[in-house]
VMD Tcl script that draws the C-alpha trace (Angstrom):
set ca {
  {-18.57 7.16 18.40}
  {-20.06 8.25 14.93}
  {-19.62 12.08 15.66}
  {-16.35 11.41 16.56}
  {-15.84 9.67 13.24}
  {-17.60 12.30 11.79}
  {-15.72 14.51 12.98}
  {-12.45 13.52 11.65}
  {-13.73 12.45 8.48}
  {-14.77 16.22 8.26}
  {-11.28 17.15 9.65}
  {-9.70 15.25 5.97}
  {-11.92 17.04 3.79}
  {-11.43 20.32 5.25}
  {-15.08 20.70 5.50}
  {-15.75 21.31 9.63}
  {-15.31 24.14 11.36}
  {-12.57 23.05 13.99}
  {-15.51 23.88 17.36}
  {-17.38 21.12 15.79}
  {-15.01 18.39 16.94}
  {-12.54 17.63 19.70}
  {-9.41 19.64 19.93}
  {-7.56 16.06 19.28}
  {-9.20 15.58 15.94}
  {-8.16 19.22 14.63}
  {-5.01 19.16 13.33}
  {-4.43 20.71 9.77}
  {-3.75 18.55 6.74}
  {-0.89 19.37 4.95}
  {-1.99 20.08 1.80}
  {-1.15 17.59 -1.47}
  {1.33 18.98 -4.26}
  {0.37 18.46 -7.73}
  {1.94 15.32 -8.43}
  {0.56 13.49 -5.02}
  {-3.20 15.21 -6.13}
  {-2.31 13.73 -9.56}
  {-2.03 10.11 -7.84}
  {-5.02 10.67 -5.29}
  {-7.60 11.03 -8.03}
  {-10.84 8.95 -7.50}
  {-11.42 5.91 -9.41}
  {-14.52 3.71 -8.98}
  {-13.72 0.50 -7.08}
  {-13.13 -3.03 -9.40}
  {-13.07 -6.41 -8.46}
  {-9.87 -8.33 -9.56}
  {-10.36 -11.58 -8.10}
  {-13.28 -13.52 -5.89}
  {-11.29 -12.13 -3.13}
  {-9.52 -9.19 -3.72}
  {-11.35 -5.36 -5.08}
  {-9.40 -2.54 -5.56}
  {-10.38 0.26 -3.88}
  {-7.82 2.71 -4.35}
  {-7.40 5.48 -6.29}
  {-6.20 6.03 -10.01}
  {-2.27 5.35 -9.13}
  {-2.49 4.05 -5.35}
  {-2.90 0.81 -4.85}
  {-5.32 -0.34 -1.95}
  {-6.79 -3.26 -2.08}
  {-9.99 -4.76 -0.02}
  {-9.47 -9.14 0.53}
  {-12.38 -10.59 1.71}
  {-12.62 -13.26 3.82}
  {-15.01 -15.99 5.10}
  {-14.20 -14.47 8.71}
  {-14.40 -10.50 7.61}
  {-12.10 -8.44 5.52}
  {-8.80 -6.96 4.74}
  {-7.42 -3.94 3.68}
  {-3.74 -3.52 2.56}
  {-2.30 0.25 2.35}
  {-4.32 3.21 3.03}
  {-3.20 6.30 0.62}
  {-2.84 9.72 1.89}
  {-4.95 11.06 5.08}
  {-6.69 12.51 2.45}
  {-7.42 9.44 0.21}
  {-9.47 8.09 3.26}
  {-12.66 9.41 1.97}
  {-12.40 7.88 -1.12}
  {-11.53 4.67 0.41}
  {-14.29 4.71 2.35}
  {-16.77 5.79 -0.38}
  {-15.39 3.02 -2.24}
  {-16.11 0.25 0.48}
  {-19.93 2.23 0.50}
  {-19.93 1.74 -3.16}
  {-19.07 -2.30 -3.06}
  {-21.41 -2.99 0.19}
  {-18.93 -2.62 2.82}
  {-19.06 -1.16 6.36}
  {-15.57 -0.45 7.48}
  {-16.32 -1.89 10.80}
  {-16.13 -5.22 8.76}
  {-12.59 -4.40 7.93}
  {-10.83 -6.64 10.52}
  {-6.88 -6.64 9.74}
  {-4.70 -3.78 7.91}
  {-1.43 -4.65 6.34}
  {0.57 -2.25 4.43}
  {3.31 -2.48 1.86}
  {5.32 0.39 3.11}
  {6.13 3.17 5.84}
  {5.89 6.56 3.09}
  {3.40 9.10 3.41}
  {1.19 7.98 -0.17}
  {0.79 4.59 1.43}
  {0.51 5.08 4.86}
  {-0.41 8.82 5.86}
  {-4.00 7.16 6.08}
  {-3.61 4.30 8.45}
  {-3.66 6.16 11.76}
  {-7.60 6.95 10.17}
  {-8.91 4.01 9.12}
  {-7.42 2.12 12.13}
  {-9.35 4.16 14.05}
  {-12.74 3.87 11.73}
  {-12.07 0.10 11.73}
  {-11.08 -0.85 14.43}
  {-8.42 -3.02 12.78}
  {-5.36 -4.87 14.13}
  {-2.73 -3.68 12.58}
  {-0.08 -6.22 11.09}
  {3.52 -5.05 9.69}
  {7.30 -6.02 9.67}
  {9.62 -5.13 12.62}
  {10.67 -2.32 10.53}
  {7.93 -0.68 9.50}
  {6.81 -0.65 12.45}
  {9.88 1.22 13.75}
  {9.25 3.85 10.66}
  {5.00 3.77 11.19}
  {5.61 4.30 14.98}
  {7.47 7.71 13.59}
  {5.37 9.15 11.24}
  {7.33 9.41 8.18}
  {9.77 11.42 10.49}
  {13.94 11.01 10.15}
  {13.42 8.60 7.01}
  {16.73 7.83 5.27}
  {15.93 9.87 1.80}
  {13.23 12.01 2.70}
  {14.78 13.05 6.08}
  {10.89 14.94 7.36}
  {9.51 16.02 4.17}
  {7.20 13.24 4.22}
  {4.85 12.98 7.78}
  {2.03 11.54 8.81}
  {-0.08 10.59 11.70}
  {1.80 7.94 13.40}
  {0.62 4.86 13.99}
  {1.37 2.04 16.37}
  {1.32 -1.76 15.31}
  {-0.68 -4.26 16.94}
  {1.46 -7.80 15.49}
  {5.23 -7.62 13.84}
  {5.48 -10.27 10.55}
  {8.56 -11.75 10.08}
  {9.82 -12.76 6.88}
  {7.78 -15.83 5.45}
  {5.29 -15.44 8.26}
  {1.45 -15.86 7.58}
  {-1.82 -13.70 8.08}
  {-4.29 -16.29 8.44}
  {-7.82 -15.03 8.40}
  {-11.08 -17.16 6.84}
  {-10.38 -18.76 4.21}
  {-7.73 -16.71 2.87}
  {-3.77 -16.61 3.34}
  {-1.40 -13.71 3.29}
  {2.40 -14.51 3.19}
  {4.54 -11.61 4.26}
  {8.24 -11.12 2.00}
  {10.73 -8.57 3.55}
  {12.04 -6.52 0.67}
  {14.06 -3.61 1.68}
  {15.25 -1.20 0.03}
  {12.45 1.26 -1.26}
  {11.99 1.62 2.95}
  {13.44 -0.46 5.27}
  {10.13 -2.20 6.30}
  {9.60 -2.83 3.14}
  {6.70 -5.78 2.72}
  {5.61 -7.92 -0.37}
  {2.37 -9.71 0.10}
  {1.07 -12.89 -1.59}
  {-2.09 -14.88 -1.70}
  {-3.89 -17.68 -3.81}
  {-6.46 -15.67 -5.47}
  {-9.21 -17.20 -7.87}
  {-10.44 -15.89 -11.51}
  {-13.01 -17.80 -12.89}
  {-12.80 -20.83 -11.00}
  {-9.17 -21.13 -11.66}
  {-6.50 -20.74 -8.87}
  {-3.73 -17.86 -9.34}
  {-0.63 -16.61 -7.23}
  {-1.39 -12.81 -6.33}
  {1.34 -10.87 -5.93}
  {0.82 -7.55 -4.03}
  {4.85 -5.85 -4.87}
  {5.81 -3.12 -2.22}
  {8.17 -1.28 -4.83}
  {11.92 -1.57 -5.95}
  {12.06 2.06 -7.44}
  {14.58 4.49 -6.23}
  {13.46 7.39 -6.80}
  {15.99 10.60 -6.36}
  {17.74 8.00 -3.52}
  {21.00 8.70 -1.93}
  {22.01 4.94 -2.62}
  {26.14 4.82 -2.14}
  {27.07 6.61 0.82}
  {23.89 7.02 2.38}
  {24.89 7.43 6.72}
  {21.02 6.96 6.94}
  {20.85 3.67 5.73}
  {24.15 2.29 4.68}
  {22.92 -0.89 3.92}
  {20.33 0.35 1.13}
  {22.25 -1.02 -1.87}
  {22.86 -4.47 -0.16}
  {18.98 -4.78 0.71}
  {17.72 -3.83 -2.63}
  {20.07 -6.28 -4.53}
  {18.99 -8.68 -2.09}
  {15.08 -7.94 -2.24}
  {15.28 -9.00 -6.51}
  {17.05 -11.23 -5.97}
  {13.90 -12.49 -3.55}
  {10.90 -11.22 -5.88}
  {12.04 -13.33 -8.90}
  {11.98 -16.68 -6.81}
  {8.28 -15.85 -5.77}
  {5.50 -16.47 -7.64}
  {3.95 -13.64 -9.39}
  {0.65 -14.36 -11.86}
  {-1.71 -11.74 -10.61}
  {0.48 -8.84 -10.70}
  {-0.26 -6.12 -7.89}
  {1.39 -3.11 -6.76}
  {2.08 -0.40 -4.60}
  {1.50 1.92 -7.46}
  {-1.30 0.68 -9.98}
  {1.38 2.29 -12.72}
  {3.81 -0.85 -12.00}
  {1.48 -3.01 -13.45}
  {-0.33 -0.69 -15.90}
  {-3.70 -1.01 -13.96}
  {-5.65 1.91 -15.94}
  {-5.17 0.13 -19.06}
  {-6.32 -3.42 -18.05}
  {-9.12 -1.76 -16.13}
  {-10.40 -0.49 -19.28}
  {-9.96 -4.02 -20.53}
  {-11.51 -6.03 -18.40}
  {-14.60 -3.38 -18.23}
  {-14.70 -4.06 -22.04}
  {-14.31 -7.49 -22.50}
  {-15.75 -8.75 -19.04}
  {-12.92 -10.90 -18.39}
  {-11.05 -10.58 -15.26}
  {-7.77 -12.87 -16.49}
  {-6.13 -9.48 -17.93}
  {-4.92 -9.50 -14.19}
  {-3.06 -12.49 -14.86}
  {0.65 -10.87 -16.18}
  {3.54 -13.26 -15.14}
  {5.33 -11.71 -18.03}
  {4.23 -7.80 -17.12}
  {5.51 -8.91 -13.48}
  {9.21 -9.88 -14.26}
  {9.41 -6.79 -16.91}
  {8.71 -4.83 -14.42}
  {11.50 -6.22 -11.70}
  {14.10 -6.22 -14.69}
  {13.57 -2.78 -15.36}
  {13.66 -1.48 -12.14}
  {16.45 -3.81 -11.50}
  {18.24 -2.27 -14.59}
  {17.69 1.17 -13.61}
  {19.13 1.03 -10.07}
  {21.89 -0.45 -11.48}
  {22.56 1.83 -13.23}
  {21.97 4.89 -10.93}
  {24.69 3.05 -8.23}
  {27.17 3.20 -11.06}
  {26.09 6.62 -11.58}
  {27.06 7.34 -7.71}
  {30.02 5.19 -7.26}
  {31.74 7.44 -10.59}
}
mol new
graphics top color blue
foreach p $ca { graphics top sphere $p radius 0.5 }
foreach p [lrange $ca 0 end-1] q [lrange $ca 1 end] { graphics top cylinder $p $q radius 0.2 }
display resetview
């Protein structure tokens, strides 16, 4: 089992020679363009609350939740930000065999070319939306705005979430919110998390951004507009204190990294203010790019 591992771990980083492993574990990586290597940089792993570290890299947000009964891991990067995840569990006293349930915000390639990999590593159960599962079960193939620019190793789900359904493991409890749009299995997570003996709402945001989106008119998903006007509508009802993304950028993790490292103090996580700023923006800006279709 740990050659195999090996193996494909050696596969990622382009570092075997392909007779060194099975033919299975062989296929070629396709290789990262400068903005996805810009987003894949390492970052040493941070603990934001007693249960949740971030593991990710310097813009992709994964995040490790322990449990009393084991851990979670939600989103998993590129196939090539594997490594990195997995040096980061090393760093923080991990094993990923500990890693019991994988969640993931949603079905694109920077946040889910990975999960075929570390289900495999882990062992993990799998948990998603109906939807994503469709679009994880695919690869990143026929997607409504990317059309098969964007692949990855598929990956099959082991339990479908429904909206306002739980992930009970431990101690600790996940609520899953369906907020399409971005994909259509779009999935925002939430959790009581705990700073300093004090009891917060974590709010793990799949993403309302549009970017370069065929929104009006789109055969691939005509109901794209309805679901994203629906999904803020949705976010702003839920509670949002510790402010978690997708993308680290939505919720300007870099900077209060460098905070928190300074001052000790773990509360710069806690942005209600940072969280609805960023919904009205993005809320703002699709607006204004349907208007900019519909002329």
């Amino acid at each position: 089992m740990m050659h195999l591992i090996g193996c494909f771990l050696s596969v990622i980083v382009l570092a075997a020679s392909s007779s060194a492993c099975p033919a299975s574990a062989a296929a070629p990586l396709i290789p990262l363009d400068d903005a996805a290597k810009a987003m894949n940089r390492p970052i040493a792993p941070f603990r934001i609350s007693d249960e949740i570290t971030y593991v990710g890299t310097e813009d992709l947000g994964i995040y490790l939740i322990g449990t009393s009964a084991g851990d979670i891991l939600i989103d998993a990067g590129y196939e090539q930000t594997v490594p990195q995840i997995l040096a980061n569990l090393k760093t923080v006293g991990v094993d990923p065999k500990d890693i019991h349930i994988l969640l993931n915000s949603h079905s694109h390639v920077d946040h889910a070319g990975g999960l075929a990999a570390l289900k495999k590593i882990t062992g993990a159960k799998l948990v998603v939306s109906r939807a994503a599962a469709d679009e994880l079960a695919r690869g990143g193939h026929d997607d409504p705005n990317f059309a098969n620019r964007s692949i990855y190793p598929p990956v099959k789900a082991d339990r479908i979430v429904g909206d306002g359904e739980t992930v009970v493991f431990g101690n600790v409890t996940l609520t899953a919110h369906l907020t399409p749009g971005h994909t259509k299995g779009c999935t925002t997570w939430t959790m009581p998390a705990h700073i300093a003996g004090k009891t917060y709402q974590a709010l793990f945001l799949c993403s309302v951004t549009a970017p370069g989106y065929k929104l009006v008119g789109n055969a691939g998903y005509p109901d794209i507009v309805t679901d994203y006007r629906h999904s803020f509508a949705v976010l702003k009802t839920l509670p949002c204190e510790i402010f978690l993304g997708s993308h680290a950028r939505f919720y300007d993790m870099l900077r209060k990294r460098a905070e928190m490292l300074k001052t000790g103090s773990r509360t710069v996580f806690v942005d209600p203010s940072g969280c609805r700023r960023h919904l009205d923006e993005a809320e703002a800006a699709f607006d204004k790019a349907v208007a900019q279709q519909t002329r």
